[in-house]
C-alpha positions, 0 to 999 in steps of 0.5 A, spaced: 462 843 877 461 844 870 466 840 866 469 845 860 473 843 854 479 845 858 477 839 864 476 835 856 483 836 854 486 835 861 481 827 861 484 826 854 491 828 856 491 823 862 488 818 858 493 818 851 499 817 858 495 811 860 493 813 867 487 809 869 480 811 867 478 810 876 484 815 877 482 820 873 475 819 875 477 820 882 480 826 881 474 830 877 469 828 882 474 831 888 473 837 883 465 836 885 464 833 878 459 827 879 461 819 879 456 819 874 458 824 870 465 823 871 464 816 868 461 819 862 466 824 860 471 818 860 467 813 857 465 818 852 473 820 851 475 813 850 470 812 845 472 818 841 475 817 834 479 823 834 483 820 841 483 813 837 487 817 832 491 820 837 492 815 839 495 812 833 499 817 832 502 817 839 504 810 838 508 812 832 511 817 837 513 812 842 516 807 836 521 813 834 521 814 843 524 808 842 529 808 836 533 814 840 533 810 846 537 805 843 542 810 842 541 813 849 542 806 852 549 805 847 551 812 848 552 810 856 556 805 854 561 811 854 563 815 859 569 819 857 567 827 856 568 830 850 575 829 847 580 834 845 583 834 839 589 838 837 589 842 830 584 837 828 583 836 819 578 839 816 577 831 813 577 828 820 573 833 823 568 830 818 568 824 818 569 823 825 565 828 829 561 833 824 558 827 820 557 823 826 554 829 830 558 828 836 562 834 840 569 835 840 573 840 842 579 843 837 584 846 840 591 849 837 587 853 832 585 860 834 593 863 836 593 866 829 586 871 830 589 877 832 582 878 837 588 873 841 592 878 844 587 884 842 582 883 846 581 885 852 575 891 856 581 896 855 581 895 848 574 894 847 573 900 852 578 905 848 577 903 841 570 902 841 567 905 847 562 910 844 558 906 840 552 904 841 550 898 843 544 892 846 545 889 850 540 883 854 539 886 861 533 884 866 534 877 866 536 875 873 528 878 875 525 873 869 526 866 869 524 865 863 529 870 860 532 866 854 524 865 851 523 873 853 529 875 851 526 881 846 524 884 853 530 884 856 534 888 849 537 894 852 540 900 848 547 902 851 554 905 850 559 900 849 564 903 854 558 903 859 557 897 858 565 894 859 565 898 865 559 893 869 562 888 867 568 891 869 566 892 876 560 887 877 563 881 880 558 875 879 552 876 876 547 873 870 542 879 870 546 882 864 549 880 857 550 881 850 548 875 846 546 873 840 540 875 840 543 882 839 546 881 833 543 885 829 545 892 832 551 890 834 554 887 828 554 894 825 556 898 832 562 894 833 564 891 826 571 893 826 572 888 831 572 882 825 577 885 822 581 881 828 578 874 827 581 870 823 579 864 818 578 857 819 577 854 812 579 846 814 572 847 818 568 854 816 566 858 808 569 864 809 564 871 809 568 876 811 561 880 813 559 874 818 564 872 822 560 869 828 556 873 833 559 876 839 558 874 845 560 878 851 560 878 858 561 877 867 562 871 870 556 868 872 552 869 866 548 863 864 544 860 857 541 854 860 539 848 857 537 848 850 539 846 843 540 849 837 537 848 829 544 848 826 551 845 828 555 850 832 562 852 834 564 856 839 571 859 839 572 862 846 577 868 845 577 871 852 575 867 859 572 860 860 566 858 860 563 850 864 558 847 859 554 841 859 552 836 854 545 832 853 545 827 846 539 828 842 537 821 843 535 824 850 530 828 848 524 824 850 526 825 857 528 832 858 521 835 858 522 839 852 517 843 854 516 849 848 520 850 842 528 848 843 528 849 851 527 845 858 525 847 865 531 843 867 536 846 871 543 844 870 546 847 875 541 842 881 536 837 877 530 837 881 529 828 880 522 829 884 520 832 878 524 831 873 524 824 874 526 821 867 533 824 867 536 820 872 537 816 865 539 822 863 547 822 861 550 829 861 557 831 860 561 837 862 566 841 860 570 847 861 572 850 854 578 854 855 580 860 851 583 858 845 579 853 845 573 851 839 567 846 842 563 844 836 556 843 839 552 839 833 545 841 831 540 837 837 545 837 843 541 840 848 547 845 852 548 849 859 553 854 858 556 858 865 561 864 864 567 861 870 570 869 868 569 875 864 568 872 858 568 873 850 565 868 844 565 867 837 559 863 835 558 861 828 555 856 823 557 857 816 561 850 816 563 848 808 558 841 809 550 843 809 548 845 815 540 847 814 536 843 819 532 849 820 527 849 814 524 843 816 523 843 823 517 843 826 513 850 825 509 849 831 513 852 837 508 851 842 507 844 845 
C-alpha cells in the first residue's frame, strides 16, 4: 500500500476525534500498510505542529460545542411545540420571539390579502397561464436536489405548470421555490398586487413582497436553516414542519453549507447516533397562517395539499446574518 496524502488526512481526522493510535494502526495495516510504517505515520502526525495547532483550535470548537449544549440541554426542558399567537403586536413579537430567536406561529393576520379568497389553479391558470415560467423539475431522481437545484431549473407555461399539479397527485419531483425568483418575479408580477402588508412585522416593498412558493402535496425541503429570519405565510393549502434549535447544530451533522443528511421523515439513529438528543418540533402550518423561522433553525417542510407560500425577509428590525457568515461552504 502506498500511503498518500489522502491516507494522511484521513490519520489526522481520526486522531483530532480521539480515536486511538492502535485503532487507526489496525485499520491502515488491514489496508496492507506495514506496522511499522503504520506506526510511522502516526507517531509522525502526533508530533506534528500543524495538528497541534489544530488541535488548538479544535478545543475552541468544543468550548463553543459546549455553551450551545447548555441551551440544548434547557431547551428540552420544554416541550410544548410551537405556539400560536393570535394578531400578535409588532412590539411582543419582538421582544418575545424576533429578539429571543424563538418560532411562533401568528395567526388572524392574512384575511386582509386579497390572495385569500383570489388564489386558486382556475385563477393562476386563466389569469396567468401563458406566462413563462421556471420551475424546479427532476428532483425525485436526485437526492441532492436541494444542493443541485441550478440543475433541476426548468422553463414552462405557467398553465402547463398548474395542470400537473392539478392532475399529479403526490409527488416531490416537481416544484417552484425560491430558487425561481428571479424569473418568475417578473412573469407573475401581477400576483403581488394581491398580497397585503404587515407593517406590525415587515418594511414594506411593494416590488418584493416575498417569494413564491407553489406546488403538489408531496413536496419536500429538507432539513436545512436559513441565513436570515424568515416568515412563511401559507396562503393556500397546509404544509407539516419540523423544527430543530440552533443550539443543536453539533449534532445534526452538518455536513456542507446549511444542510444535513438527516432525514426527517425516518432519522437513521444507527448513523446519525447524535440525534436521539436532538429535539425536533412539529407543526402543521395552516392556511392563513404565518410561521416565523428564526435565522439558524434547521427545518423540514412537507406539502399536506396543493399548496402556495409566500416567504419573506424584509423585517423592520436587522436582520443581515448573512455578511459574516462562513465564506467556505465546503466542510
Amino acid at each position: 500500500m502506498q500511503l498518500n496524502d489522502d491516507w494522511r488526512r484521513w490519520i489526522a481526522e481520526n486522531l483530532m476525534l480521539g480515536t486511538p493510535p492502535e485503532t487507526i494502526a489496525a485499520i491502515l495495516v488491514k489496508s496492507n500498510l506495514s506496522q511499522a510504517n503504520a506506526r510511522t505515520e502516526i507517531d509522525a502526525a502526533l508530533r506534528s505542529p500543524y495538528l497541534q495547532a489544530a488541535r488548538r483550535l479544535a478545543n475552541r470548537v468544543n468550548k463553543r460545542d459546549w455553551v450551545l449544549n447548555i441551551q440544548s440541554q434547557l431547551n428540552r426542558l420544554y416541550d410544548e411545540g410551537i405556539e400560536r399567537r393570535e394578531r400578535l403586536s409588532g412590539e411582543d413579537f419582538l421582544q418575545q420571539y424576533y429578539r429571543t430567536n424563538r418560532p411562533v406561529i401568528i395567526t388572524g393576520m392574512l384575511e386582509h390579502f386579497p390572495a385569500r379568497q383570489k388564489w386558486n389553479l382556475d385563477y393562476f391558470a386563466e389569469r396567468f397561464g401563458e406566462r413563462e415560467v421556471e420551475v424546479q423539475f427532476g428532483r425525485e431522481a436526485d437526492p441532492q436536489y436541494e444542493l443541485n437545484s441550478i440543475a433541476h431549473k426548468r422553463k414552462m407555461p405557467f398553465g402547463e405548470y398548474v395542470e400537473m399539479v392539478r392532475t399529479s397527485g403526490r409527488t416531490n419531483d416537481f416544484y417552484m421555490t425560491a430558487n425561481n425568483d428571479s424569473l418568475n418575479r417578473e412573469a407573475l408580477k401581477e400576483l403581488f398586487e394581491d398580497v397585503g402588508t404587515l407593517p406590525e412585522y415587515l418594511d414594506d416593498d411593494p416590488g418584493r413582497r416575498g417569494f413564491f412558493w407553489f406546488g403538489p402535496a408531496g413536496t419536500v425541503t429538507p432539513f436545512h436553516h436559513d441565513l436570515t429570519n424568515n416568515f412563511m405565510a401559507q396562503i393556500v393549502g397546509r404544509k407539516k414542519i419540523k423544527l430543530m434549535a440552533p443550539s443543536d447544530t453539533p449534532r445534526i451533522y452538518n455536513h456542507r453549507h446549511c444542510f444535513t443528511e438527516v432525514d426527517a421523515r425516518n432519522i437513521d439513529l444507527a448513523r446519525f447516533p447524535a440525534m436521539a438528543e436532538v429535539q425536533v418540533l412539529e407543526c402543521v402550518l395552516e392556511p392563513g397562517e404565518i410561521l416565523f423561522l428564526p435565522v439558524g433553525w434547521w427545518h423540514y417542510v412537507e406539502g399536506l395539499d396543493i399548496s402556495v407560500t409566500l416567504s419573506t425577509t424584509n423585517f423592520r428590525w436587522p436582520n443581515d446574518f448573512y455578511s459574516n457568515y462562513p465564506p467556505n461552504h465546503d466542510f
